[in-house]
C-alpha positions as protocol buffer text, in pm:
chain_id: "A"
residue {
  index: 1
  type: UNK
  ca { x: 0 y: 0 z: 0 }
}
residue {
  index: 2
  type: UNK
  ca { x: 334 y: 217 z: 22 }
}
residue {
  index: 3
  type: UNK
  ca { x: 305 y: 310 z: 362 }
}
residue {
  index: 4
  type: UNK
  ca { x: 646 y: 327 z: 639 }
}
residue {
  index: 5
  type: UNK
  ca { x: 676 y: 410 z: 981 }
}
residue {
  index: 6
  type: UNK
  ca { x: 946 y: 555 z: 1128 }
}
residue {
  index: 7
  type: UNK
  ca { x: 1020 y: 609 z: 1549 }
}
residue {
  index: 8
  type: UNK
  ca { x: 1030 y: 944 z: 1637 }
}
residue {
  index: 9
  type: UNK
  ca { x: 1258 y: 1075 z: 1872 }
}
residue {
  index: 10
  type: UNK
  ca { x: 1307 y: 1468 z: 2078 }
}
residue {
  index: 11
  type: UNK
  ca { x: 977 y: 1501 z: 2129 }
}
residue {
  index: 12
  type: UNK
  ca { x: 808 y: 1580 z: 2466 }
}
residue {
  index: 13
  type: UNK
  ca { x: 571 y: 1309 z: 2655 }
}
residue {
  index: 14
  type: UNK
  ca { x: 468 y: 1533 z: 2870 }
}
residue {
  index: 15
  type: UNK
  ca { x: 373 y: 1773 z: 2634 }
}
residue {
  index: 16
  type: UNK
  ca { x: 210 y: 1499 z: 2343 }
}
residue {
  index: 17
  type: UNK
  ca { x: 26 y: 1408 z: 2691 }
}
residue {
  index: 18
  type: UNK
  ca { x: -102 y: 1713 z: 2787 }
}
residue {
  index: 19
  type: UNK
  ca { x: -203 y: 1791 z: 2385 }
}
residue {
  index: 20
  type: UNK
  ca { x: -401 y: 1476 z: 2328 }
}
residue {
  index: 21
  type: UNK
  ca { x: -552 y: 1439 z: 2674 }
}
residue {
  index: 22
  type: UNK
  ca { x: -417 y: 1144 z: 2812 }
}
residue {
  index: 23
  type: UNK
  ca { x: -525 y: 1011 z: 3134 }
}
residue {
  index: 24
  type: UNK
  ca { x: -305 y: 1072 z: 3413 }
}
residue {
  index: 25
  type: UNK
  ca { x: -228 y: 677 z: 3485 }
}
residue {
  index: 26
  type: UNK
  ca { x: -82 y: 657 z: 3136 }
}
residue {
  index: 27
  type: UNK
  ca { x: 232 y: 732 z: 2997 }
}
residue {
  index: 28
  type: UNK
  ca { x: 383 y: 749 z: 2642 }
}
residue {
  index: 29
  type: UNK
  ca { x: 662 y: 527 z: 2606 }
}
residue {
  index: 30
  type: UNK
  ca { x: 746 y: 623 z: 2211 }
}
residue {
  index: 31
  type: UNK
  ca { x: 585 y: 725 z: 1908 }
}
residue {
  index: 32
  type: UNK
  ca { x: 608 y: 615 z: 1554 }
}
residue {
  index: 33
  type: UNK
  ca { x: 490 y: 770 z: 1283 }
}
residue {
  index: 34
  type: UNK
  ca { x: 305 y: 602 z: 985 }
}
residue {
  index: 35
  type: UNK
  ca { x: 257 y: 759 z: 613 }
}
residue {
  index: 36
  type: UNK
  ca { x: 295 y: 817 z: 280 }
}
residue {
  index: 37
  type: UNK
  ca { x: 688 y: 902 z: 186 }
}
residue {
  index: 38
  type: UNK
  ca { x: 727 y: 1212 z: 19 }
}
residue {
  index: 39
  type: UNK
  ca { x: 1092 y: 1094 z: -120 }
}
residue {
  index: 40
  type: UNK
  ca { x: 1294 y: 810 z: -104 }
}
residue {
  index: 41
  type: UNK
  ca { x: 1462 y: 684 z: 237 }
}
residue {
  index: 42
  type: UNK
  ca { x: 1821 y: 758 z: 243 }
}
residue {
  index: 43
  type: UNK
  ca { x: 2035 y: 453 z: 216 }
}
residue {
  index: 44
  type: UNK
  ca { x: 2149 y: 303 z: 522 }
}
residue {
  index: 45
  type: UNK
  ca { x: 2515 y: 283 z: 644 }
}
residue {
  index: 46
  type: UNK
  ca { x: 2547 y: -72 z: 710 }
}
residue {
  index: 47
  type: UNK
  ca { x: 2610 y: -345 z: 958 }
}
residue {
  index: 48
  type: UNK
  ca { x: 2926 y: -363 z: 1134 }
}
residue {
  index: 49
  type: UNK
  ca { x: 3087 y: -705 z: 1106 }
}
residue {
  index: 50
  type: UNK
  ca { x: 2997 y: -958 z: 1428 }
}
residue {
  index: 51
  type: UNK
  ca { x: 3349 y: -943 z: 1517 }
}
residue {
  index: 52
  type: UNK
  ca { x: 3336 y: -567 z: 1591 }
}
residue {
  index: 53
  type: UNK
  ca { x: 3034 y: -586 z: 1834 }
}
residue {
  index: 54
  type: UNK
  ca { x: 3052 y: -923 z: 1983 }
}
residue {
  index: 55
  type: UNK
  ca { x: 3277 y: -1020 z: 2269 }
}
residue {
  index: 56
  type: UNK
  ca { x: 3297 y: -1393 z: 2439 }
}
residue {
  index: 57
  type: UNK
  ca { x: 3394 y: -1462 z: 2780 }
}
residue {
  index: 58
  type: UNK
  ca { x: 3626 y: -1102 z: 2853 }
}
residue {
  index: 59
  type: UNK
  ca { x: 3601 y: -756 z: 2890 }
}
């Protein structure tokens, strides 16, 4: 259907709380946004090699 979503981050929960009226024993633990692109993604950097991120039995 050619939608994406995307997490958003630097936003205020307080504030997106406050704006749509949510009840007091709730809390916002992220948003993600869902749409329509209006270009391309950029490409993506990569994925570092297991070697580089992985570490067995020392520190």
């Amino acid at each position: 259907m050619g939608y994406d979503s995307c997490p958003m981050i630097g936003f205020d929960p307080q504030k997106v709380a406050q704006f749509i009226n949510l009840p007091s024993d709730h809390v916002i633990g992220f948003i993600i946004v869902v749409g329509k692109p209006a270009k391309p993604a950029n490409t993506r950097g990569g994925q570092l090699d297991l070697s580089e991120v992985l570490i067995y039995d020392q520190f």
